[in-house]
N, C-alpha and C positions, 0 to 999 in steps of 0.2 A: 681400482676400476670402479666406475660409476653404478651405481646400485639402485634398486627402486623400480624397474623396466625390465621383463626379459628379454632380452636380445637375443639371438642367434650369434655361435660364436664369433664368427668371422664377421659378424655387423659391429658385435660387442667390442672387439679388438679396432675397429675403425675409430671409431666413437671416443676410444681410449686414447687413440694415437690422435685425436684431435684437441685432445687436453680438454676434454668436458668433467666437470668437476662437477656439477650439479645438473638436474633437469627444471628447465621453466617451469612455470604452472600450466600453460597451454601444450605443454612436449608429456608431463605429467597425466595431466588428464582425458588427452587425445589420444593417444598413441596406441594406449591400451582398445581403446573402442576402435579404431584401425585396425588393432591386429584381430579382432572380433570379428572384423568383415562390417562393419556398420557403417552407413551411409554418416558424414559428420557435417557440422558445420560450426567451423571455429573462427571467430568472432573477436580480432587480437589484431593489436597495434602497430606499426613497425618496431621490429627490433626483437619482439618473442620468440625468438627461432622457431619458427613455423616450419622451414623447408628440412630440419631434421624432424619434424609432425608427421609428411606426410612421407620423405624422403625415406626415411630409418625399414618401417613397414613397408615399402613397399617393394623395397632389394629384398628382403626377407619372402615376399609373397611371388618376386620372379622368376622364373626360370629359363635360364638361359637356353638358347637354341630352339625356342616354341613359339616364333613372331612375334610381333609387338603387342607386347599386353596394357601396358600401361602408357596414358596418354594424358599431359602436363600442360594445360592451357594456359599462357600467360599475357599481359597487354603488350610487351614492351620487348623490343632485342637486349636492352642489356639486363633486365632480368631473365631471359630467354636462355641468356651464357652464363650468369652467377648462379643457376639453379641447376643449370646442366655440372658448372664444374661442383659444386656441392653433393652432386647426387656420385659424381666420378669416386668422392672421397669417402661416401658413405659406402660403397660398394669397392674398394679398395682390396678385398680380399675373398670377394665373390667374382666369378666371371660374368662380365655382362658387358652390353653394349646398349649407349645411351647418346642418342641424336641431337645434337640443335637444328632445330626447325624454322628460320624467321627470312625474312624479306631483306631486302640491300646487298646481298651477295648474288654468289653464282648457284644456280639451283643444282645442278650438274654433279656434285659431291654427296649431295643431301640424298639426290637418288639412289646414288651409288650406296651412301650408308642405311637406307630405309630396308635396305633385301636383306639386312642381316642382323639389324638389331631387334629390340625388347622392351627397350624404354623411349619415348620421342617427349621431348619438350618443344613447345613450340609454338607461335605465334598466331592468331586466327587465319589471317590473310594467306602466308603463307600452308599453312595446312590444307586451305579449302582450294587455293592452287594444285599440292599434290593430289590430294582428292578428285581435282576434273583431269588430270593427268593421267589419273591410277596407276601414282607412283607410290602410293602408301596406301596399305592393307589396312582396316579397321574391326575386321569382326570379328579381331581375338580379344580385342581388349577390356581388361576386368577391370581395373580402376582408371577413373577419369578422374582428374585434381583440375578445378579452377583455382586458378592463384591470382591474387591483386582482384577478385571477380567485381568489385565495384567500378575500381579505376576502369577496367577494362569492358564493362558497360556503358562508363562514362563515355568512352572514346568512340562509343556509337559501331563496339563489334558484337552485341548480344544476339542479332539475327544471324551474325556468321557462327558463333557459338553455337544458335539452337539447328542450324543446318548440320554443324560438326556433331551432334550428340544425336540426329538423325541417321547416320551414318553407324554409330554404335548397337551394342544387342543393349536390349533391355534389363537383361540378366548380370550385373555390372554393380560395382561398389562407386559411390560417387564421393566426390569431398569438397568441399566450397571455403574456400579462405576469403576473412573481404573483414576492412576494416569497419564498413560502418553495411547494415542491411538495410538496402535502396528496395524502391518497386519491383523494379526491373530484376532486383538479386532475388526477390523474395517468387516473381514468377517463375525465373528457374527450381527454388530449391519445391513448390508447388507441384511444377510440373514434370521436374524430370529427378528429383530423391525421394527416397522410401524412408518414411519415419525415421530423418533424420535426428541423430545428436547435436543438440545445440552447444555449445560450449565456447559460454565466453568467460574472457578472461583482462584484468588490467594490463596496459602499457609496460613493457619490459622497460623504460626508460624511469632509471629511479629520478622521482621528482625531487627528493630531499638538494639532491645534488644539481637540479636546472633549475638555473636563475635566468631569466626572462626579460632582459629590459626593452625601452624604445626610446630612439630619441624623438624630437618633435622639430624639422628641418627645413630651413624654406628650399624651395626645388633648385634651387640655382647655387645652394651649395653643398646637397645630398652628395653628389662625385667626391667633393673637397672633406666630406668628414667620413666616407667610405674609405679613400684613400690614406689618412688620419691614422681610422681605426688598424688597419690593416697591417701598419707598420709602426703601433704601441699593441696590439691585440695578439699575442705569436700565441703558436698551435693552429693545426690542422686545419682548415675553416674551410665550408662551403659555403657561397654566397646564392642564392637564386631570385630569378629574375622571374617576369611575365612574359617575355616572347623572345625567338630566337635572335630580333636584332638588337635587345639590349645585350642579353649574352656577348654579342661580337662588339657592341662597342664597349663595355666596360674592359674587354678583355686588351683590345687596342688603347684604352688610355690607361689601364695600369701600367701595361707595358709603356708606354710614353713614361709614365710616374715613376719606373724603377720597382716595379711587383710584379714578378714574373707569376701569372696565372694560367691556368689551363681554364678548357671550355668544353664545353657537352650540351649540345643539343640537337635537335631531331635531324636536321637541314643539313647535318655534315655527312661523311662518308661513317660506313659501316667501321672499316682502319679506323678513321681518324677519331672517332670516339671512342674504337677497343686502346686506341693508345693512351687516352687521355685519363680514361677508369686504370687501366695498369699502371699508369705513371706516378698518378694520387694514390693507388693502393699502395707504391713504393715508396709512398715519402718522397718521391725526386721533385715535388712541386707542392708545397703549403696549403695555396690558395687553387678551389675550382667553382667556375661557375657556371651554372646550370639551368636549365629549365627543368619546369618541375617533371612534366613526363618524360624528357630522359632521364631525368632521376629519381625514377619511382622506381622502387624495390632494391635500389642497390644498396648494399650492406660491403661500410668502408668502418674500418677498424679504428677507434681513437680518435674519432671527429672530435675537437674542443670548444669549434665555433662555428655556430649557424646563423648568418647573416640574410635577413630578405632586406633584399634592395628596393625588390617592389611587394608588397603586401599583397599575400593571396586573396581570394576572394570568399572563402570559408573556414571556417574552422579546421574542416575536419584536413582540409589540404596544408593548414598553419600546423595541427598537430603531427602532419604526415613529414612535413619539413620535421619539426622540432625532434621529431625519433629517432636521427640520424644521430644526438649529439648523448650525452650522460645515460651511454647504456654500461649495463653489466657493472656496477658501482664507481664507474670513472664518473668525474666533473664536468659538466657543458655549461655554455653561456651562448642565449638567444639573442639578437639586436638587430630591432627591427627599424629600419629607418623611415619615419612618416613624413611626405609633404602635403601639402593640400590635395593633392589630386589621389590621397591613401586612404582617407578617414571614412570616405562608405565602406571600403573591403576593409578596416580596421574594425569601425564599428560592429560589424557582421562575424568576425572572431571573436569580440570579445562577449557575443550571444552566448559563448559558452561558458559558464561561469565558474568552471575548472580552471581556467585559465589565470594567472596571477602573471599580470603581466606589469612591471612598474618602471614609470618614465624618469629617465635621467636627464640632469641640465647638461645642457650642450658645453661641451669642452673649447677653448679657444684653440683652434685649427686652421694653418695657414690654406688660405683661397688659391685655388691651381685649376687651371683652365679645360672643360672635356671639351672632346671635337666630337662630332660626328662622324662619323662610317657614312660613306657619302658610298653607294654602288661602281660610282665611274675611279673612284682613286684605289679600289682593293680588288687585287683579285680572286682572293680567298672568295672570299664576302661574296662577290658573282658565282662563284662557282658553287656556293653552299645556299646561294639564294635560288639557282636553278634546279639543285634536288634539292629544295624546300617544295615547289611548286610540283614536281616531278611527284613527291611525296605525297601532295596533296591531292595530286589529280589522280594516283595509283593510292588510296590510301591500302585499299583491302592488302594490298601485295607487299607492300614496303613497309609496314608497322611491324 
């Protein structure tokens, strides 16, 4: 059994059954000030197991059958469900009841589960939904956890945030996860934590083992050595894109190519992206590709390859990609494909000078032709283009 952390038994015996064989540096040094009752703010990369940080303490600090004490702020649905089923495992051998709370479903359930549970994870939108409903109770809750809290500043929810912690007693443990401390992170931890614990910590992702290259492409035949790669490159690979309609056409001409890939991003149904996360977590599909905010925070086991098709715009979103791949002492390899219209947002990652990123000569790759996703030939494509827009015009609700 894992040692170094007291646990409570029945948290300790979770833990075990999850085949934890060490604790991180951020699960190490956090945890303990958790179970202290102290306001934290940990400061960690993807891939630190964070959600057993604040997950571990705080089934330990619940008690079942006394309302909802604890409330899990996050940006995104499918981190909304990986942190919910995470916390199900960590509590495996305590009673407890723990909600998904996010927008694109049927609210009708939610309510149903808010009268009995302890724990709510859940989405800004949707919670300040339940809130004008007074379909969910707030002023038991002892621990508030913002998770992803930068991304989820980014996306323009911090005013629904400071509305949700209006709602709370003042008497309350708070906790702030957030890869990089923005303005906007640093007004919260200001104005609503008590002498907070700073604590940060390096990238769980061992860098000895990611190797990093680029190639340099002209744009008319990016498709042709994506395609290439794809099928000399095997292992697990996540590609990501800049907006949900390259997502769909890359995903249509692989498949034209003989690459069966999966897809993930914002514009589709609630299903049709739980399908597509379970499908990749099973192995039954190699290739997924994504945008980058549906795949923020998701944590998929044995990534081997991280492909940007299109070049983020920062760093800190290049390194949010790259954490997906050479975690926990396995190998990853990054390949990021540059054409002319890449080198400003290239440029602008390689401001970080952590960064060792080295260009490979282009391979001789036979030329194969991408089509466009044209609205009027797919029907898919329309129907995920009208809750794109749906989405957009409902943002608070459906994120």
């Amino acid at each position: 059994m894992i040692t170094g952390i007291h646990l409570q038994q029945e948290i300790a015996q979770a833990v075990d059954d999850l085949g934890f064989t060490e604790w991180t540096d951020i699960q190490k040094k956090s945890i303990p000030k958790i179970q202290e009752g102290k306001d934290v703010i940990a400061q960690s990369r993807t891939g630190s197991g964070k959600t057993a940080v604040f997950g571990l303490p705080i089934i330990e600090k619940t008690i079942h059958g006394q309302g909802i004490q604890v409330l899990i702020l996050v940006p995104t649905r499918e981190l909304c469900v990986q942190v919910t089923n995470e916390m199900h495992k960590f509590s495996k051998y305590k009673k407890m009841n723990i909600t998904s709370v996010y927008g694109g479903v049927s609210i009708n359930p939610q309510i149903d589960s808010l009268r009995h549970t302890e724990i709510v994870v859940g989405t800004p939108g949707r919670i300040l939904d339940h809130i004008q409903r007074r379909t969910i109770i707030l002023n038991k809750v002892n621990i508030l956890v913002l998770d992803e809290a930068d991304k989820m500043f980014e996306m323009g929810f911090i005013d629904d945030v400071k509305k949700i912690i209006s709602y709370l007693k003042q008497n309350r443990q708070t906790l702030l996860f957030s890869a990089t401390i923005s303005s906007q992170v640093h007004h919260i931890v200001k104005n609503y934590m008590k002498n907070p614990e700073l604590i940060k910590v390096k990238s769980y992702v061992d860098e000895g083992k990611l190797v990093q290259h680029y190639y340099d492409v002209p744009s008319r035949d990016k498709f042709s050595l994506l395609a290439y790669l794809l099928k000399h490159e095997k292992g697990l690979t996540i590609i990501f894109c800049a907006t949900r309609r390259m997502v769909d056409i890359l995903s249509k001409n692989l498949y034209t190519n003989g690459i069966k890939a999966l897809k993930l991003h914002g514009g589709m149904s609630q299903n049709r992206r739980k399908q597509a996360i379970d499908m990749f977590h099973g192995s039954k599909a190699d290739v997924l590709i994504a945008s980058d905010v549906a795949a923020r925070g998701l944590d998929i086991k044995n990534v081997t390859h991280i492909i940007n098709y299109d070049i983020p715009k920062t760093s800190n979103e290049y390194i949010h990609r790259i954490g997906r791949t050479a975690r926990a002492g396995n190998e990853g390899k990054v390949i990021s494909l540059l054409c002319e219209l890449d080198y400003d947002n290239f440029r602008r990652v390689l401001e970080d000078r952590s960064l060792i990123v080295k260009k490979l000569k282009l391979p001789e790759f036979p030329k194969v032709q991408m089509v466009r996703v044209e609205r009027s030939e797919n029907r898919n494509f329309r129907r995920d283009n009208r809750s794109q827009r749906r989405n957009d015009f409902h943002r608070r609700r459906f994120r």
